[in-house]
MARDREN-591579 format. One record per residue: residue in three letters; x, y, z of N, C-alpha, C in turn. Coordinates in pm, whole numbers, m for minus. Atoms other than C-alpha are relative to their C-alpha. Layout:
<rs>
{r 'ALA' {X Y Z} {X Y Z} {X Y Z}}
...
</rs>
This chain:
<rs>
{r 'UNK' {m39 62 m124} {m2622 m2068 2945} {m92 m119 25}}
{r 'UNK' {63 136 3} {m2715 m2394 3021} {3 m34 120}}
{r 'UNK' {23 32 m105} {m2823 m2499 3364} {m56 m162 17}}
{r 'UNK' {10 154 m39} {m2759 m2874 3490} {m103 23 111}}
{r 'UNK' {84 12 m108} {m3054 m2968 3701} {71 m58 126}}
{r 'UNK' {m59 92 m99} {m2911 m3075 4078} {m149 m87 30}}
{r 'UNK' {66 117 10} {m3103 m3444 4092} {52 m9 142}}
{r 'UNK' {m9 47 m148} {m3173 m3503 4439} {m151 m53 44}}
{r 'UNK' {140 73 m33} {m3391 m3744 4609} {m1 27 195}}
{r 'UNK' {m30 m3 m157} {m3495 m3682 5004} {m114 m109 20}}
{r 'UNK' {31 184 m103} {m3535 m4042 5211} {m2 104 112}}
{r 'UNK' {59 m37 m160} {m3681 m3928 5540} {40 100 49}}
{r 'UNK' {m25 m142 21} {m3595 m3563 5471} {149 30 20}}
{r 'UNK' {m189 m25 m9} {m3209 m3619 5440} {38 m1 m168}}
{r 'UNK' {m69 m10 178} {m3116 m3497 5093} {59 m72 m63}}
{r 'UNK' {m145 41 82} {m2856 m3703 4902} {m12 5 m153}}
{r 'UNK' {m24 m45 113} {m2747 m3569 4595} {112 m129 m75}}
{r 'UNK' {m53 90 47} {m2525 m3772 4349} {135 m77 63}}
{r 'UNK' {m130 4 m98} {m2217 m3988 4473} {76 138 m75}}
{r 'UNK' {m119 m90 m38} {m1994 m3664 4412} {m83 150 104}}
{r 'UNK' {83 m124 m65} {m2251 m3467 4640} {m55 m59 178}}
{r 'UNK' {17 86 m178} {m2262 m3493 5019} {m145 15 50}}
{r 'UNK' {151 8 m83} {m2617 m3542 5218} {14 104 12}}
{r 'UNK' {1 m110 m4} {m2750 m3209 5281} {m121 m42 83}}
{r 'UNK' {70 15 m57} {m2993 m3197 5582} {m67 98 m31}}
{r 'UNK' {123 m130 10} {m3325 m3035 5460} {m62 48 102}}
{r 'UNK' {80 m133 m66} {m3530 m2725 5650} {m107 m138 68}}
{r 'UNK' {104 65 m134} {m3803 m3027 5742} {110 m92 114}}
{r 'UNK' {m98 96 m76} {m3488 m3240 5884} {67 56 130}}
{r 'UNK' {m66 m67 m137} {m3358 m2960 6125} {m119 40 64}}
{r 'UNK' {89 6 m85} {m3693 m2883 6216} {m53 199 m67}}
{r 'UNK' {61 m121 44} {m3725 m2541 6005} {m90 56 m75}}
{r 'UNK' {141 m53 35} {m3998 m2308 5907} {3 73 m139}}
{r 'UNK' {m35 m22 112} {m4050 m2228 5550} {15 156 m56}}
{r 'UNK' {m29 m120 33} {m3915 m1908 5401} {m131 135 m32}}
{r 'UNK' {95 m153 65} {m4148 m1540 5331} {m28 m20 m77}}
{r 'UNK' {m46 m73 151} {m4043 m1437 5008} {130 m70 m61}}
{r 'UNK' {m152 46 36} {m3781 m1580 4800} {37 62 m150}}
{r 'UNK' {m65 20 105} {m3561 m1425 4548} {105 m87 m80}}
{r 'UNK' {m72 87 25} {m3348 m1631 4324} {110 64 m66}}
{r 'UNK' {m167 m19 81} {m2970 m1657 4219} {m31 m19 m123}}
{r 'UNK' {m29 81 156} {m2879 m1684 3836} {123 m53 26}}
{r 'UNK' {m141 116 18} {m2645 m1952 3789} {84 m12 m143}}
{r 'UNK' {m79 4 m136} {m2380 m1982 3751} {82 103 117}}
{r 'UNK' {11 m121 m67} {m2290 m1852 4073} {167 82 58}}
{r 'UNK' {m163 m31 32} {m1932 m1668 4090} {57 m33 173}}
{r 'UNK' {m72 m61 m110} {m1873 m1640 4456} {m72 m90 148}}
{r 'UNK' {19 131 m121} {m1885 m1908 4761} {114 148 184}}
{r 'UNK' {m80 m57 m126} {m1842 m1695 5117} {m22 m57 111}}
{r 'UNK' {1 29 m146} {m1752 m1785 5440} {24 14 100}}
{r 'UNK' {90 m71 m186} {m1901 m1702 5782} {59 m120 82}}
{r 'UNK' {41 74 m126} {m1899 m1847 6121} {m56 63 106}}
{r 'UNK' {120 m63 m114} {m2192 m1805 6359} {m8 22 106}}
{r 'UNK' {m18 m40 m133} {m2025 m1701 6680} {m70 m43 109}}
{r 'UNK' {84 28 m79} {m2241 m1884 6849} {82 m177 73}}
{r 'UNK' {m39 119 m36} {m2176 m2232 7063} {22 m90 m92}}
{r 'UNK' {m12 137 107} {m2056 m2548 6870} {m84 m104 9}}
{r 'UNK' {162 178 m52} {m2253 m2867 6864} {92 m107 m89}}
{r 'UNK' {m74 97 38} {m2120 m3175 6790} {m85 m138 m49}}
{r 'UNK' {110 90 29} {m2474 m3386 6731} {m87 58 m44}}
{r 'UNK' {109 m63 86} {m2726 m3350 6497} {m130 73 52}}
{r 'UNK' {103 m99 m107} {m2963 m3255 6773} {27 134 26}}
{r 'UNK' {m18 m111 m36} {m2788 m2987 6896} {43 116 m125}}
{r 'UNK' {m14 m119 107} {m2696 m2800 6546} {m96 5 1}}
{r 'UNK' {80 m37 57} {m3020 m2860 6430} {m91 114 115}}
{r 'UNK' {21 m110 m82} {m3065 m2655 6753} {m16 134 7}}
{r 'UNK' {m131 m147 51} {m2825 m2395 6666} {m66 59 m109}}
{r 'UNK' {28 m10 111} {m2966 m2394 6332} {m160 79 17}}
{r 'UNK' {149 m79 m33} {m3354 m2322 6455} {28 146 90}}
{r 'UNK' {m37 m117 m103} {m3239 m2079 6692} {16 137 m122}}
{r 'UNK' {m49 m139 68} {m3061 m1833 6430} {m89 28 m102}}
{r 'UNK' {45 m47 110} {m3317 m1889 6190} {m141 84 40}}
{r 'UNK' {78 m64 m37} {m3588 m1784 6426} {39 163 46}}
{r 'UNK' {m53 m123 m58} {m3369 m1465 6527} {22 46 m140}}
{r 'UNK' {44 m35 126} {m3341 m1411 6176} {m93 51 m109}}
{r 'UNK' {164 m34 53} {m3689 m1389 6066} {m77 22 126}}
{r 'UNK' {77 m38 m80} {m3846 m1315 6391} {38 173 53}}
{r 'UNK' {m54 m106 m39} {m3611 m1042 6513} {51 111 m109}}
{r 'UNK' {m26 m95 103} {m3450 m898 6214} {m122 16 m100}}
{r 'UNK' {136 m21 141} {m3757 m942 5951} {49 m100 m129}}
{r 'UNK' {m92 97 109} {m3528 m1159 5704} {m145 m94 m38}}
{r 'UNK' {45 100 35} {m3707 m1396 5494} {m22 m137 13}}
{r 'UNK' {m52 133 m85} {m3510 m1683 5641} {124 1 32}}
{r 'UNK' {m140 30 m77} {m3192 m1806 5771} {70 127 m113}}
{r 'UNK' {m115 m131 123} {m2909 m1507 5632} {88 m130 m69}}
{r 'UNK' {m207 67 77} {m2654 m1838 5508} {m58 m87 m99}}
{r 'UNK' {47 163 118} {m2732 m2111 5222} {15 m101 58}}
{r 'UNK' {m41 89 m79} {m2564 m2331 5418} {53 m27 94}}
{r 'UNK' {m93 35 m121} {m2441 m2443 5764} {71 m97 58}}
{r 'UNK' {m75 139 m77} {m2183 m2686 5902} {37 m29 128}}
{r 'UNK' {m19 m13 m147} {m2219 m2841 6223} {131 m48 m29}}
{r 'UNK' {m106 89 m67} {m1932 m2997 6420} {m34 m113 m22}}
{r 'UNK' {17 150 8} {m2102 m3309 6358} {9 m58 m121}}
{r 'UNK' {m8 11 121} {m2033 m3274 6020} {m54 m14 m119}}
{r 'UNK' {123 m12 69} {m2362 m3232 5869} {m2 113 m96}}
{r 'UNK' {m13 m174 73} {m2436 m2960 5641} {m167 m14 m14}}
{r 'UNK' {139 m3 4} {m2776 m2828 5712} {m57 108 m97}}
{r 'UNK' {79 m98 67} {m2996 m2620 5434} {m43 100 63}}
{r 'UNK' {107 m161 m1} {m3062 m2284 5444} {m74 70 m56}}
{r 'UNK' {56 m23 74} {m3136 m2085 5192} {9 m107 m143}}
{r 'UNK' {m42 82 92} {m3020 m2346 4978} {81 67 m146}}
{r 'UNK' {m75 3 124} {m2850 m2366 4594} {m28 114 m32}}
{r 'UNK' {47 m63 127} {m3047 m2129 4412} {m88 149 47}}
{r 'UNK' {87 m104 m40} {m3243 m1864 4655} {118 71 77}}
{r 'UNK' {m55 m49 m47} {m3110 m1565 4775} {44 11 149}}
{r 'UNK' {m36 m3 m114} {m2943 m1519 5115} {m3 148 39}}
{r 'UNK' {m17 m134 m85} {m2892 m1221 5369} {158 m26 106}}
{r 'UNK' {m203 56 m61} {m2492 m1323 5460} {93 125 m13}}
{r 'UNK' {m74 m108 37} {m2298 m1034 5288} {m31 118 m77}}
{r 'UNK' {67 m101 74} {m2425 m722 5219} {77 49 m142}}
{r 'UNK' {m36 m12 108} {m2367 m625 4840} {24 m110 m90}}
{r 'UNK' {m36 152 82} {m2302 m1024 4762} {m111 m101 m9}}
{r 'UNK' {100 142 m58} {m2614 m1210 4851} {m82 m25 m174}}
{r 'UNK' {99 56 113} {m2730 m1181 4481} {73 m70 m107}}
{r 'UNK' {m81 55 74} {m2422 m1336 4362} {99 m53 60}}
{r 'UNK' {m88 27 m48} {m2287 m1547 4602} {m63 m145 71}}
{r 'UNK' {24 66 m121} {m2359 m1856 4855} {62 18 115}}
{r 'UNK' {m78 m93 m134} {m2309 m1802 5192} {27 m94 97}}
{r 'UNK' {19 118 m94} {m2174 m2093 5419} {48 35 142}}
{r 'UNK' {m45 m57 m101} {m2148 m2060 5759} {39 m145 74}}
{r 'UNK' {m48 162 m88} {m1956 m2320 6003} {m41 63 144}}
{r 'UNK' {121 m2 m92} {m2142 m2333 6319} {121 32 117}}
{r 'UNK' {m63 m8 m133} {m1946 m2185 6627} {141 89 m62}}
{r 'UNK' {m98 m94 3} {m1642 m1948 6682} {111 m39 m32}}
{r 'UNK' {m95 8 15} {m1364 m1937 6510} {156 67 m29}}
{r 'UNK' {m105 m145 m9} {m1154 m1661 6580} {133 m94 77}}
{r 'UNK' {m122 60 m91} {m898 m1863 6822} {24 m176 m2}}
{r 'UNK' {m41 149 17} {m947 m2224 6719} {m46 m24 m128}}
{r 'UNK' {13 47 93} {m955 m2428 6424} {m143 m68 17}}
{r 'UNK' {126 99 40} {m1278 m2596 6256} {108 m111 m33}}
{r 'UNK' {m52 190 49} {m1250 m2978 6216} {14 11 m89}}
{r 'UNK' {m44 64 118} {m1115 m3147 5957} {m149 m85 m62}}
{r 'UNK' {152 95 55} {m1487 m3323 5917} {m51 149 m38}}
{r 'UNK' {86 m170 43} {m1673 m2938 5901} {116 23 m103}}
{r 'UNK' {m28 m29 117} {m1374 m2832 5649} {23 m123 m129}}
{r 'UNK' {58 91 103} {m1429 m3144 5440} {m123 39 m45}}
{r 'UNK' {126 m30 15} {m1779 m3125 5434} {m75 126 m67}}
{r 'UNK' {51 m149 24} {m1780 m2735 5362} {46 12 m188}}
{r 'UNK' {m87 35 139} {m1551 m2854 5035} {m54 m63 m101}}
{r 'UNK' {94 86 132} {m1734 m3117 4896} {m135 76 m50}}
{r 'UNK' {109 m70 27} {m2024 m2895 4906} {48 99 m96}}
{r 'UNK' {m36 m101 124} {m1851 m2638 4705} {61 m103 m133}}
{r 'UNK' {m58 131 88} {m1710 m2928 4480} {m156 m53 m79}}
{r 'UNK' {126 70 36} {m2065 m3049 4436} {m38 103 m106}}
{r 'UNK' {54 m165 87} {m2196 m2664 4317} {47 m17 m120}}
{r 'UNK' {m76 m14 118} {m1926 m2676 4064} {m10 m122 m65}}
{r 'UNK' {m37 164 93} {m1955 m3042 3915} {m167 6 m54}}
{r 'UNK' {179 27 31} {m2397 m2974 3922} {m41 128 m95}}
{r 'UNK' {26 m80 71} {m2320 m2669 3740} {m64 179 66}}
{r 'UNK' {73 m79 m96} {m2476 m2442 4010} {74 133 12}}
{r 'UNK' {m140 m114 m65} {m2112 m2242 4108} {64 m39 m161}}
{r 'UNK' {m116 m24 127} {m1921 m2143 3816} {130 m102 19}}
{r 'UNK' {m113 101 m54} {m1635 m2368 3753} {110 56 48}}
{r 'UNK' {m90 m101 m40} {m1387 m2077 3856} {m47 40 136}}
{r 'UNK' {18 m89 m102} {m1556 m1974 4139} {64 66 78}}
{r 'UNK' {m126 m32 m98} {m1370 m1810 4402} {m62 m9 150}}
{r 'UNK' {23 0 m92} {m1388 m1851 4746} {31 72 119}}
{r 'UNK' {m49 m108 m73} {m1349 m1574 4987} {m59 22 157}}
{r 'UNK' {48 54 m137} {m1432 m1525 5392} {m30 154 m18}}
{r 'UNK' {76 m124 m13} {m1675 m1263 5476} {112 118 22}}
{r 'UNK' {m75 m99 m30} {m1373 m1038 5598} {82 81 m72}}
{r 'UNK' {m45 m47 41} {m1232 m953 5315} {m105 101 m108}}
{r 'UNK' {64 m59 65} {m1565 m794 5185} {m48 148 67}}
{r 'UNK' {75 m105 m67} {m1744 m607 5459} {104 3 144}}
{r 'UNK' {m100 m35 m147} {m1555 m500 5818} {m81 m82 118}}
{r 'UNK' {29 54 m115} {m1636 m812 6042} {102 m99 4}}
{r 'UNK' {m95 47 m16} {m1424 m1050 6191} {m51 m147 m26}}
{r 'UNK' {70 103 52} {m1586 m1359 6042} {92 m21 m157}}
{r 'UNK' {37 149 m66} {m1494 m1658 5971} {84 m12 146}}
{r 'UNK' {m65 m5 m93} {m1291 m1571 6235} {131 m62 m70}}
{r 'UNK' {m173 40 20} {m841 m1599 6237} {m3 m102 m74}}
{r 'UNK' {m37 121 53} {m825 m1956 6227} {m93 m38 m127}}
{r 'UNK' {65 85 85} {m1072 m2052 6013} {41 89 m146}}
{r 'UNK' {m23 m111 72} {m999 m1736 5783} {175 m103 m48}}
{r 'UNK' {m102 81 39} {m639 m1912 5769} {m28 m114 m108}}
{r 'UNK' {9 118 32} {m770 m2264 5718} {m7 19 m168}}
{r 'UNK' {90 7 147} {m972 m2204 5394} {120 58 m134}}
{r 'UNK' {m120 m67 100} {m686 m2003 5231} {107 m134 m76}}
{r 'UNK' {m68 96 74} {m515 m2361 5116} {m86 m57 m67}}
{r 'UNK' {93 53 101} {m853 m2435 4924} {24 59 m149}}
{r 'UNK' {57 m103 150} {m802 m2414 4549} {m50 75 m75}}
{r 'UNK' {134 m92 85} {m1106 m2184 4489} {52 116 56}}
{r 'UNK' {m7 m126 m76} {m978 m1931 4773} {75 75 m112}}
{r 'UNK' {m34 m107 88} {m914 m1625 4615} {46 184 119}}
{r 'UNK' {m51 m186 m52} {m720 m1257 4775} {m53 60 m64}}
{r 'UNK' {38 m105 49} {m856 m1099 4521} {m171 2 m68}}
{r 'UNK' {142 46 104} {m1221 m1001 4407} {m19 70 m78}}
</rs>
């Protein structure tokens, strides 16, 4: 197995990966605190899941990176977690902020976190749709995984609900994702 390095340079702690790879706002860029312990994924990685964090929306980089400190301090302060439970999060503003990132394990789906990424889109989506900017953004990022070698080129893409008994990504968004090429009914 042969592992492509992802080549990324961070300008004033805003990631950008190659043109087929969207900015990725790093842990110093939202304002977060650096992980415990970290185990790591082997790549490549079969299985891209997706959450949403029931929590308020935000629509400016201020206020995710809000959102974003918030859950990661309730995360590691309250639960004991290492760090944030998701790899990745997408505000409303269409950012995608680092979590655990590419290659370290997450705390998203119990039984999957050692073979999976875990993206979460920022705010409830049980009764309304995510933007068309957050499900872009959540795409190219899985698009990126798979072109840097990271995500298997098959991967599949599945919403937390069809693993464990929660209602995450919530209806709509649970809908949305189901016309993505990677989504997968079956695991």
């Amino acid at each position: 197995m042969i592992l492509r390095l992802l080549t990324i340079f961070c300008i004033f702690h805003i990631c950008i990966g190659d043109e087929d790879c969207p900015a990725i706002l790093s842990k110093a860029a939202w304002g977060g605190k650096p992980e415990k312990n970290v185990n790591y994924l082997i790549v490549p990685i079969p299985y891209v899941i997706i959450h949403h964090t029931v929590t308020p929306e935000c629509t400016t980089r201020r206020a995710c990176s809000n959102r974003v400190i918030n859950m990661q301090s309730h995360h590691m302060d309250t639960l004991g977690w290492h760090d944030i439970g998701f790899s990745f999060l997408i505000g409303g503003d269409g950012n995608i902020y680092e979590g655990t990132g590419w290659t370290k394990e997450g705390a998203h789906t119990y039984g999957y976190n050692k073979k999976s990424l875990g993206i979460a889109f920022i705010g409830n989506f049980e009764e309304k749709d995510a933007s068309q900017k957050m499900l872009d953004a959540a795409h190219k990022l899985i698009r990126c995984g798979i072109s840097e070698g990271i995500l298997r080129e098959n991967v599949r893409v599945v919403a937390a609900r069809q693993i464990q008994a929660t209602a995450s990504p919530g209806f709509n968004l649970f809908t949305q994702i189901q016309s993505w090429p990677e989504w997968t009914s079956n695991l």
